[in-house]
C-alpha positions as CSV (number, residue, x, y, z in Angstrom):
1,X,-48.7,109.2,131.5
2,X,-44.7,109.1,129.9
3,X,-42.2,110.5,132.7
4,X,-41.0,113.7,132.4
5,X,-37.3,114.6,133.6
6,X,-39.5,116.7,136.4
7,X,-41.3,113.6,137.4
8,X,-38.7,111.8,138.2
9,X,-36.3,114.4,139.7
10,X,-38.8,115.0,142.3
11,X,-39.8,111.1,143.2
12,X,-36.3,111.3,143.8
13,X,-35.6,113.7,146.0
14,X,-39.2,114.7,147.2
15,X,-38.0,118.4,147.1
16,X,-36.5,117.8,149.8
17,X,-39.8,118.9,151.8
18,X,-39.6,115.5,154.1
19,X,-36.6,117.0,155.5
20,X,-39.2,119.2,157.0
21,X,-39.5,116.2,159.6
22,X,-36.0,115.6,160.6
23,X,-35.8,117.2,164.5
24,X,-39.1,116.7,165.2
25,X,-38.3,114.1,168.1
26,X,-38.8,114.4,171.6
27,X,-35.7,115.1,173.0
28,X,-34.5,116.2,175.9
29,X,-36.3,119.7,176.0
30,X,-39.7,118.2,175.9
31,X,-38.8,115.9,178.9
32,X,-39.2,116.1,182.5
33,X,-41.5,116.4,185.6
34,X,-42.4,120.1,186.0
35,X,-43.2,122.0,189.6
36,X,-46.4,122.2,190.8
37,X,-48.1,124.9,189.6
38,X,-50.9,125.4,192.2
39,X,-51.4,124.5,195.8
40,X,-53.3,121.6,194.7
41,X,-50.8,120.6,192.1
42,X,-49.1,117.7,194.7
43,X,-48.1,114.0,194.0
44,X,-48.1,111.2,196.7
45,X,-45.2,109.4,197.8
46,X,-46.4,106.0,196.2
47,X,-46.7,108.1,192.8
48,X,-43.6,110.3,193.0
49,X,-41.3,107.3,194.2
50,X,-41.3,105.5,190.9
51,X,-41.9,108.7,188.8
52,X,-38.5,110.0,189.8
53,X,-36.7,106.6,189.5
54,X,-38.3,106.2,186.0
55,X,-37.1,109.8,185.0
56,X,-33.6,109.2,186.3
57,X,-33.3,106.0,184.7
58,X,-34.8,108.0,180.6
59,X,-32.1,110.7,181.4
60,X,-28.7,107.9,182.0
61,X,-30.6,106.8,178.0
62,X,-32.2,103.9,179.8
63,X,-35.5,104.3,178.4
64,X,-37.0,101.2,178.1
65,X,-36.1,100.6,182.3
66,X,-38.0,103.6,182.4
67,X,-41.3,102.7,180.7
68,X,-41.3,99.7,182.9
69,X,-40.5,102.3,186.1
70,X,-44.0,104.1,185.2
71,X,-45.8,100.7,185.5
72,X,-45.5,101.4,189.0
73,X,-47.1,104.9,189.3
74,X,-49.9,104.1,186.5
75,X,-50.8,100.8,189.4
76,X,-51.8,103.7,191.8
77,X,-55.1,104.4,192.3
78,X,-57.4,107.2,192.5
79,X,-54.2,109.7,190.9
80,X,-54.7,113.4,190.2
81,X,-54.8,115.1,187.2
82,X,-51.4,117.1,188.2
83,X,-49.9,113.0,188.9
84,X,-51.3,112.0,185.2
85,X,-49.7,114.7,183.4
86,X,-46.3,114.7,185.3
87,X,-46.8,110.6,184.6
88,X,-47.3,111.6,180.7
89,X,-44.3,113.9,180.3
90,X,-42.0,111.4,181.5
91,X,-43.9,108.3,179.5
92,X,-43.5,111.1,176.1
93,X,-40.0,111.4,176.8
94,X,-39.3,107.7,177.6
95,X,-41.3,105.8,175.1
96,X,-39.6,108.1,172.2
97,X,-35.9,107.4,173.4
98,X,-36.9,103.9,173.2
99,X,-38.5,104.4,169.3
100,X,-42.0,103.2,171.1
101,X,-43.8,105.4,168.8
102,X,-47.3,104.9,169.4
103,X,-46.6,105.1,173.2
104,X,-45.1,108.1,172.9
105,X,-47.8,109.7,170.8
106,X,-50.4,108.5,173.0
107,X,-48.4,110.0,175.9
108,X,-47.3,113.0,173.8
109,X,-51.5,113.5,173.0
110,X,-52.2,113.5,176.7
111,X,-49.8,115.6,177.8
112,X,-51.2,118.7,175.0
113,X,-55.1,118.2,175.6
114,X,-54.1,118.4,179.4
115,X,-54.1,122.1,178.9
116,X,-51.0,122.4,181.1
117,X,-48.4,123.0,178.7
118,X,-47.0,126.6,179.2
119,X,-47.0,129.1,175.7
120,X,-43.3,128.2,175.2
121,X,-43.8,124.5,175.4
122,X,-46.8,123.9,173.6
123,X,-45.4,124.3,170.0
124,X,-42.6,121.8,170.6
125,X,-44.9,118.9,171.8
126,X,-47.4,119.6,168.9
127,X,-44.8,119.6,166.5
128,X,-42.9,116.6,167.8
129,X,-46.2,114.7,167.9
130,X,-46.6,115.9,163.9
131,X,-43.3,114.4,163.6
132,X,-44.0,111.4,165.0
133,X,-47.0,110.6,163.1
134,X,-45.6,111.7,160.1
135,X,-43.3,109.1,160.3
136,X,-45.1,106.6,161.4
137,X,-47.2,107.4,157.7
138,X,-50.5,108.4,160.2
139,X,-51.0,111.1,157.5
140,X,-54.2,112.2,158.8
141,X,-53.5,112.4,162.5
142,X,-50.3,114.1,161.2
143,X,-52.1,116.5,159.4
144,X,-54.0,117.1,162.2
145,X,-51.2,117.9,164.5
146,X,-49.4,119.9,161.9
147,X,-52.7,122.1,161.6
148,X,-53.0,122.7,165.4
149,X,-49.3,123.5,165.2
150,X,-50.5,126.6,162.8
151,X,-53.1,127.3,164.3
152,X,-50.9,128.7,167.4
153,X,-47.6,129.9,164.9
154,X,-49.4,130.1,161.3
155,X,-46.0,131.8,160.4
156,X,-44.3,128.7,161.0
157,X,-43.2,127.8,157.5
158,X,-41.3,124.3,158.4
159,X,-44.7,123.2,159.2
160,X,-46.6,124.6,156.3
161,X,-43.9,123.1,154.2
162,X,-44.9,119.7,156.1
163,X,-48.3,120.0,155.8
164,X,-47.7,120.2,152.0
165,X,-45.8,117.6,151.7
166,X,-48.0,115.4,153.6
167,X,-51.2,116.3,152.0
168,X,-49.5,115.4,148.8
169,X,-47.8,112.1,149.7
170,X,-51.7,111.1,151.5
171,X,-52.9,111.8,147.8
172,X,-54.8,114.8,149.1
173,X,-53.5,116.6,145.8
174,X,-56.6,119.5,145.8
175,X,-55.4,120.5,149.4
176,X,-51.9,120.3,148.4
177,X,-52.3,122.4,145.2
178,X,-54.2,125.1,147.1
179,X,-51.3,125.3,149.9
180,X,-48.8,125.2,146.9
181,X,-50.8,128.6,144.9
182,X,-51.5,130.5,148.2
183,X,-47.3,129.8,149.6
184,X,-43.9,131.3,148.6
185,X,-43.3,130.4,145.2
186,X,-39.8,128.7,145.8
187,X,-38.5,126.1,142.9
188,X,-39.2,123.3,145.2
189,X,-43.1,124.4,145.7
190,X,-43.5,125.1,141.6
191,X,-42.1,121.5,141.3
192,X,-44.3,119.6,143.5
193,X,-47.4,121.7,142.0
194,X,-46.6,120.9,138.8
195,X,-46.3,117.2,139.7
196,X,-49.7,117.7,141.0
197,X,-51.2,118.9,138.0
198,X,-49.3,116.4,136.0
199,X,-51.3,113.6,138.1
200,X,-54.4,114.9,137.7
201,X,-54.0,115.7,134.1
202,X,-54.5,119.3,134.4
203,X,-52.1,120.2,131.4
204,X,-53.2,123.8,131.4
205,X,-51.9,124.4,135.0
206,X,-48.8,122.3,134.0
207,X,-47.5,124.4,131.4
208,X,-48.0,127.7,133.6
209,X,-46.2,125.9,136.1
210,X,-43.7,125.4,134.3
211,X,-43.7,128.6,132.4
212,X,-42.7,129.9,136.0
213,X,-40.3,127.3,136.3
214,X,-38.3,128.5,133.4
215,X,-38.8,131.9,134.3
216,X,-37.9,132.0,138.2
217,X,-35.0,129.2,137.6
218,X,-34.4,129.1,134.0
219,X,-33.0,125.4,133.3
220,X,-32.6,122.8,130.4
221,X,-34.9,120.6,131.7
222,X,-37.9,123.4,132.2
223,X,-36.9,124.8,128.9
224,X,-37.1,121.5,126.8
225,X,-39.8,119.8,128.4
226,X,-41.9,123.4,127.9
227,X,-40.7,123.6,124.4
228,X,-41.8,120.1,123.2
229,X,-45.4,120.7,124.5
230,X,-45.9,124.1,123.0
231,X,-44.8,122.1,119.6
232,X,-47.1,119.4,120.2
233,X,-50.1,122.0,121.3
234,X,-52.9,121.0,119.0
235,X,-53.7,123.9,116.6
236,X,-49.7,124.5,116.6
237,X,-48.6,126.0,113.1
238,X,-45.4,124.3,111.6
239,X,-44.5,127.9,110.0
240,X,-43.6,128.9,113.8
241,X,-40.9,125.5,113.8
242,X,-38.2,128.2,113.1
243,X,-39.0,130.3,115.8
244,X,-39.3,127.1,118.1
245,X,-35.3,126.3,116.8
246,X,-34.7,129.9,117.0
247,X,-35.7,129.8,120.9
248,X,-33.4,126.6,121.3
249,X,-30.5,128.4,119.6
250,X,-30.1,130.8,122.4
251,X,-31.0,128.3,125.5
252,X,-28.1,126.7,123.8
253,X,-30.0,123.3,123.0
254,X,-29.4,123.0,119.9
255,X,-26.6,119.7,119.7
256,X,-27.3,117.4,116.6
257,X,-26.5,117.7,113.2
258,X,-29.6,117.4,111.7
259,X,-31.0,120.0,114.5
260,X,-28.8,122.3,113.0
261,X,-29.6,121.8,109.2
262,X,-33.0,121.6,109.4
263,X,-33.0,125.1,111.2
264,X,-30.5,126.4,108.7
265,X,-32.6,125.0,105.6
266,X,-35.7,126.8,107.5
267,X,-34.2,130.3,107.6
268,X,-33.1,130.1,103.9
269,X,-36.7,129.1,103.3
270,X,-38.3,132.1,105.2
271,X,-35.3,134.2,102.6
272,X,-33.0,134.6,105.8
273,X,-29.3,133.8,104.3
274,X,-27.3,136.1,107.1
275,X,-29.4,134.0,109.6
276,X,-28.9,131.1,107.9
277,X,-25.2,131.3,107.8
278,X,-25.1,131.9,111.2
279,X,-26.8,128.5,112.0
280,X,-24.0,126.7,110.1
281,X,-21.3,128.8,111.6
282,X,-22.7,127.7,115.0
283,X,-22.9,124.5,114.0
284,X,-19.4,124.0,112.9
285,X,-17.9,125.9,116.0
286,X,-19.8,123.4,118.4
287,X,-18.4,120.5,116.2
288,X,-22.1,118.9,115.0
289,X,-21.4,120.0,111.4
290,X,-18.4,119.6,108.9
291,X,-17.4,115.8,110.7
292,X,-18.5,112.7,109.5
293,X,-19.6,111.2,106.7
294,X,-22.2,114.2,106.4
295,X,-19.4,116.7,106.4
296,X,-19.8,117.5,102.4
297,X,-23.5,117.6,102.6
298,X,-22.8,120.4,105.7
299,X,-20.9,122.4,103.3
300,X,-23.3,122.2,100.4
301,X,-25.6,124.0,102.6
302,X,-22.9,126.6,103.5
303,X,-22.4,127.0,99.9
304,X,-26.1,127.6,99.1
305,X,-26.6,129.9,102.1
306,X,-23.2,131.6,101.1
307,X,-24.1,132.5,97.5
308,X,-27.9,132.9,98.6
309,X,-26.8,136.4,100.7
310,X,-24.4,137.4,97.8
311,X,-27.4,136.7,95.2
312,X,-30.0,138.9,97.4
313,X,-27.1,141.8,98.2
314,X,-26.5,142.0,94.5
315,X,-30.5,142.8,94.1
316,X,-31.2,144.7,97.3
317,X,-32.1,147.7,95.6
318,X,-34.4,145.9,92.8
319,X,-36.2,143.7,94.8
320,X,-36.5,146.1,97.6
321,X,-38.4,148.8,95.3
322,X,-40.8,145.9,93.7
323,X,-42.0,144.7,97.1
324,X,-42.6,148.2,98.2
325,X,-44.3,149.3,94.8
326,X,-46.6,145.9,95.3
327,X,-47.3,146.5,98.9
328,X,-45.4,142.3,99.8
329,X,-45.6,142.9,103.7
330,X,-44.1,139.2,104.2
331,X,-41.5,139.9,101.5
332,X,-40.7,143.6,102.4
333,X,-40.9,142.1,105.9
334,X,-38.8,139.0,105.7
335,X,-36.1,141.1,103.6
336,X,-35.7,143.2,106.7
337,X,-35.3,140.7,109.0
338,X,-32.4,139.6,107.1
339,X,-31.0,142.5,107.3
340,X,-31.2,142.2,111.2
341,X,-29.5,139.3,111.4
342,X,-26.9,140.6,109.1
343,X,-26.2,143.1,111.0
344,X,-27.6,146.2,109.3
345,X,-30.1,147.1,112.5
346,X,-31.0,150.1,112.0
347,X,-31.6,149.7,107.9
348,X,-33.8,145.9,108.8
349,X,-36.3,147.2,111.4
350,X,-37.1,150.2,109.1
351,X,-38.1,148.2,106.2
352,X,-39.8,145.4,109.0
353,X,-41.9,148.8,110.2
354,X,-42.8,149.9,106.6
355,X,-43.9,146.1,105.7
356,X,-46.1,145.5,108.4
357,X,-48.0,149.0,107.7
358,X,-49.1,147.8,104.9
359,X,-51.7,145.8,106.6
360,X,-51.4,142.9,104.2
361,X,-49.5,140.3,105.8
362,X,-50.6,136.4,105.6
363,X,-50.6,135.7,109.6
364,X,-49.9,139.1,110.9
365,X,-49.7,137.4,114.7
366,X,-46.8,135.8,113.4
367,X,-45.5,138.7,111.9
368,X,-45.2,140.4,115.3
369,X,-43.6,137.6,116.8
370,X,-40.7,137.5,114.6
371,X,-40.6,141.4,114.7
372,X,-40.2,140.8,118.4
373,X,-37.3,138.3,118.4
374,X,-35.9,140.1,115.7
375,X,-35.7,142.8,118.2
376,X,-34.7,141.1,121.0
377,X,-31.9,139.4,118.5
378,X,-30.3,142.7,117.9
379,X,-30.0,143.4,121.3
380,X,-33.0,145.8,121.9
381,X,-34.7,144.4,125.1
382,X,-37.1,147.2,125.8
383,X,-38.7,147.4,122.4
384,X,-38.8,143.6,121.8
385,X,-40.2,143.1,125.1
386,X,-42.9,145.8,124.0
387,X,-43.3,143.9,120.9
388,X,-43.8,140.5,122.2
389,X,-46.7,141.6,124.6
390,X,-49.0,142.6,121.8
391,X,-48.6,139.0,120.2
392,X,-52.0,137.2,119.8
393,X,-52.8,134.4,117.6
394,X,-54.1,130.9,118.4
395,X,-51.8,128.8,116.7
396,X,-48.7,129.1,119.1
397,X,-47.5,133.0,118.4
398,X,-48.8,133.6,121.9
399,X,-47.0,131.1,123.3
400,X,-43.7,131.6,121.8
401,X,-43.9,135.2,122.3
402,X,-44.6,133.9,126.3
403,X,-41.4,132.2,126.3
404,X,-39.5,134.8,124.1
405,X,-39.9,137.4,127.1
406,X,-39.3,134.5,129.8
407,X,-35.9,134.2,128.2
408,X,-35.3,137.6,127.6
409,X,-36.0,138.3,131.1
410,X,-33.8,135.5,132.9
411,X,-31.9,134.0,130.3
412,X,-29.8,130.8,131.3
């Protein structure tokens, strides 16, 4: 499957989830011998002698010295359970300053399932031991540490945004997907979801993803990655390409020449001249028309659209009366539109209302979609948001009228 600009944005950064790791080291609050709890909670001379050497040496940072220390104590026979553990908590604390990772999770393991870890303390060994195995790339006994972590603080959302992350690195994309759906939906989670979905070819779930994308955190990227796939949607009509240019227009992605007279040669098609004109105007203010060795052909256009709306003001009246008497929904429909986007509001969506009473337009799902942006164009949120909603259609009305209200409600 071809890269997207999302795909690659998050191999790069990983969404910064595996940050969620950093800290989870066992430093010096995880470290020490403890007092004795109970009566029977004693250590021998022969134990205690070269457990308090090896736990002076880790705290002067001479780890290593101190693993070698605790060869001493484990020699001792016949120890207690109270001389394992205080054995373990130094070894955890030791073998980690040293970067022995799998001595220190071993040691880090004992010193949990010993049961004598106090409420406080409990958390920060079973998250430094998640750490630990997480970098080590033990997914599964990090995963299994990062789930015993929740199990005591299921609030804990550095952990739940670990245990994402490393069900999805592991390849465990269901598990991830279903963490990802049931979570806060923060940019970073909508991202790695839809990476999901891109891997397992779900395109359906994709494009919702990134429907929410562009709606939550409305960016070029989501936009034009959202806007090519609706266009490339089988079933898609080609009459809705205007509306498609329209959309990229207001995101502000419109940039080459020919982007900008093929949308301008589209809305003198559908008999839009004011719209049309607009088009070129923004074209030539952004510089992609009237340079070049295209620069005449860009004002041919302007010409043509120019004497196009002088040509169709001169037979308002006429034309307007004929489509009425012959019932022309597109006509009466599209002539009203053009008054929009000339400015005459108030006179456009009258004849746009009258037109699509009639009952007789062509693709009356498409009707309602540029009644909706038409509205939304002259700066009437409510109503064109009202509009858009009762858009149907199969062929991509539905979709753009999605997108319409995305924009309209978090424009970029």
């Amino acid at each position: 499957m071809k890269d997207t600009p999302l795909m690659s944005k998050f191999r790069l950064a990983h969404l910064g989830l595996a940050m969620a790791a950093i800290g989870f080291t066992a430093a010096a609050p995880l470290v020490g011998l403890v007092p004795a709890a109970y009566a029977a909670d004693t250590v021998r001379a022969d134990v205690g002698k070269p457990l308090q050497e090896a736990q002076r040496l880790a705290s002067s940072g001479k780890a290593k010295e101190a693993l070698a220390k605790l060869k001493e104590a484990d020699a001792v026979g016949n120890k207690t359970e109270f001389e394992k553990y205080q054995i373990e908590r130094v070894r955890a604390s030791a073998a980690a300053a040293a970067g022995d990772n799998a001595t220190a999770s071993k040691a880090f393991e004992a010193v949990i399932n010993s049961g004598r870890l106090s409420a406080a303390e409990k958390p920060k060994f079973t998250e430094a031991l998640a750490g630990m195995y997480y970098r080590a790339k033990d997914y599964p006994k990090a995963i299994t540490w990062i789930q015993a972590s929740l199990k005591d603080n299921p609030n804990n959302a550095t952990m739940q945004q670990l245990l994402t992350q490393t069900y999805f690195i592991s390849g465990r994309y269901n598990e991830a997907a279903a963490a990802l759906k049931s979570g806060k939906q923060s940019e970073e989670s909508l991202q790695m979801l839809a990476n999901i979905q891109l891997k397992q070819n779900d395109k359906t779930g994709y494009v919702a993803t990134l429907e929410k994308l562009a709606g939550s955190y409305p960016k070029a990227s989501y936009w034009a990655d959202l806007l090519n796939r609706v266009q490339g949607k089988p079933g898609f009509s080609s009459s809705l390409n205007l509306d498609v240019f329209r959309l990229k227009l207001a995101l502000g992605q419109l940039t080459k020449p020919s982007e900008f007279m093929e949308m301008a040669q589209l809305a003198l098609q559908a008999g839009n001249a004011p719209e049309s004109i607009k088009i070129i105007d923004a074209g030539y203010k952004k510089g992609a028309l009237g340079t070049g060795t295209d620069a005449a052909r860009h004002q041919r256009l302007k010409d043509l659209a120019t004497k196009t709306l002088n040509d169709n003001a001169a037979a308002q009246a006429t034309q307007e009366a004929n489509l009425i008497k012959e019932k022309d929904s597109d006509g009466l429909f599209n002539m009203g539109y053009a008054l929009v986007s000339g400015g005459k509001v108030d006179q456009g969506i009258k004849l746009m209302d009258e037109a699509m009473k009639f009952g007789t337009a062509r693709r009356p799902e498409e009707q309602k979609l540029h009644y909706g942006i038409a509205l939304a164009s002259a700066g009437k949120k409510q109503p064109a948001l009202a509009a858009l909603k009762n858009v149907k259609g199969t062929a991509g009305e539905s979709d753009l009228a999605r997108y319409w209200t995305l924009y309209i409600n978090n424009p970029m």
